[in-house]
C-alpha angles and dihedrals in degrees: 000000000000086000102059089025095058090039093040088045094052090039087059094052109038111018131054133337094223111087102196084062085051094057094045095053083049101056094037109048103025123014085045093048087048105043090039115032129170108207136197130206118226128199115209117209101308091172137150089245098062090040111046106341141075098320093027113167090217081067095059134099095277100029091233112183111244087184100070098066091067098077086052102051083044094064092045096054088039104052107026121081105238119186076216148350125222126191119190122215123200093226106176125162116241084259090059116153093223091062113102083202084072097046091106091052086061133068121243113235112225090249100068119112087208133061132215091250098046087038102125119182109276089032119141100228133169124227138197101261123181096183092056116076084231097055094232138071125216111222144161120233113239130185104251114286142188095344105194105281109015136112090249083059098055133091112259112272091239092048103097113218110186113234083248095056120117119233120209125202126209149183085025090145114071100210097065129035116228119205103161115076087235110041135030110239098271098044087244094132137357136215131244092254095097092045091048095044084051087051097053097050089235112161100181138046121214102195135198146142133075146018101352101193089049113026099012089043095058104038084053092056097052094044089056085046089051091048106254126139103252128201122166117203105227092193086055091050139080125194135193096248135351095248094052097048092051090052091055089045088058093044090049095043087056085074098043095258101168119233110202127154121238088267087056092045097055090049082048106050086025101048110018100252110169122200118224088238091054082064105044093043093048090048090045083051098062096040091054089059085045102063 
């Protein structure tokens, strides 16, 4: 009842006078996409690199293990019945932007708060940039990471990829990071992920991987911008910290982003369960196209 109440209330202030196309609209783009969803499966960055490798979770303040989301994310590839499953690779050349290795081959913009010679790794630093309006690029300083064709750039060998998965590639340029699944940071270009995902008719995005408050997050927040139903598994997903993953939790629940665990995803995709936010974001979607 929240649900039709709060899309049939902003319809009528702020779409069509006609009702009948209200309804349609209704029917068509919503109630349809909701009773009836196609979802996809995406794999966020479940590299060597962030397991065991350069940029590794476990090395991080709280030692999460970045391993023991593999055998979740493996069930749920293995016993839901996905239209498709998508699994995202950092893919950066050895010149890469994000490497803190290459900070002396760039020139500092006058806004950064840090200088090349105080620039530590995990620093937030701004560089000259002639491809930005602004002239500069904002960008953290990473160890190097799964750099095309080595073992820190592949899937982990336990992860299963069925031979019909498609593989995105990201943070191929080496002028822009690219954290989502579907654009680099800057929105310069995007992958093929949203076109494939039209092709296919899917409705509705199912994330996980690593690391959920950088890659997932993003990923998450450009599926709900692009009008999918977006649900992230906490139990699939490992973060850098806990802080960090909880502020990116508020910031993605502000746009009625859906948290479940692996248990909540398979009564979900199995028995039709709908949670009250899938509603409400795919309503404030269509509004948003509308205005």
């Amino acid at each position: 009842k929240q649900q039709f109440t709060f899309f049939l209330s902003t319809f009528d202030s702020n779409m069509m006078e006609n009702r009948y196309l209200e309804f349609e609209t209704m029917w068509t783009q919503w109630a349809q996409v909701i009773l009836r969803p196609k979802w996809a499966l995406i794999v966020v960055d479940v590299q060597n690199d962030f397991i065991t490798g350069t940029l590794s979770v476990k090395n991080l303040a709280e030692k999460q293990d970045p391993e023991s989301i593999v055998p979740v994310i493996n069930d749920l590839v293995e016993n839901l019945p996905w239209e498709l499953v998508v699994y995202s690779q950092d893919w950066h050349p050895p010149d890469h932007i994000s490497f803190f290795e290459n900070k002396d081959h760039r020139h500092f913009h006058a806004s950064s708060k840090v200088s090349t010679g105080d620039a530590k790794v995990f620093d937030t630093v701004v560089f000259v940039d002639d491809k930005s309006s602004s002239g500069s690029i904002e960008q953290t300083l990473w160890p190097a990471h799964c750099i095309q064709g080595t073992w820190g750039a592949k899937l982990h060998k336990d992860l299963r990829v069925p031979s019909n998965a498609l593989i995105i590639r990201k943070g191929i340029s080496p002028d822009v990071d690219s954290y989502s699944a579907f654009w680099d940071n800057d929105k310069r270009s995007s992958t093929v992920l949203d076109c494939e995902l039209k092709a296919g008719k899917i409705t509705g995005v199912v994330i996980c991987g690593i690391a959920y408050d950088v890659c997932v997050a993003s990923t998450a927040s450009h599926a709900i911008h692009l009008g999918y139903q977006t649900i992230i598994v906490d139990n699939a997903s490992c973060g850098t910290c806990a802080a960090a993953t909880e502020a990116t939790k508020s910031c993605l629940a502000a746009k009625h982003c859906v948290f479940l665990d692996s248990s909540q995803v398979k009564q979900l995709i199995s028995e039709d369960a709908r949670p009250l936010q899938l509603g409400l974001q795919r309503a404030k979607a269509i509004l948003a196209k509308s205005i």
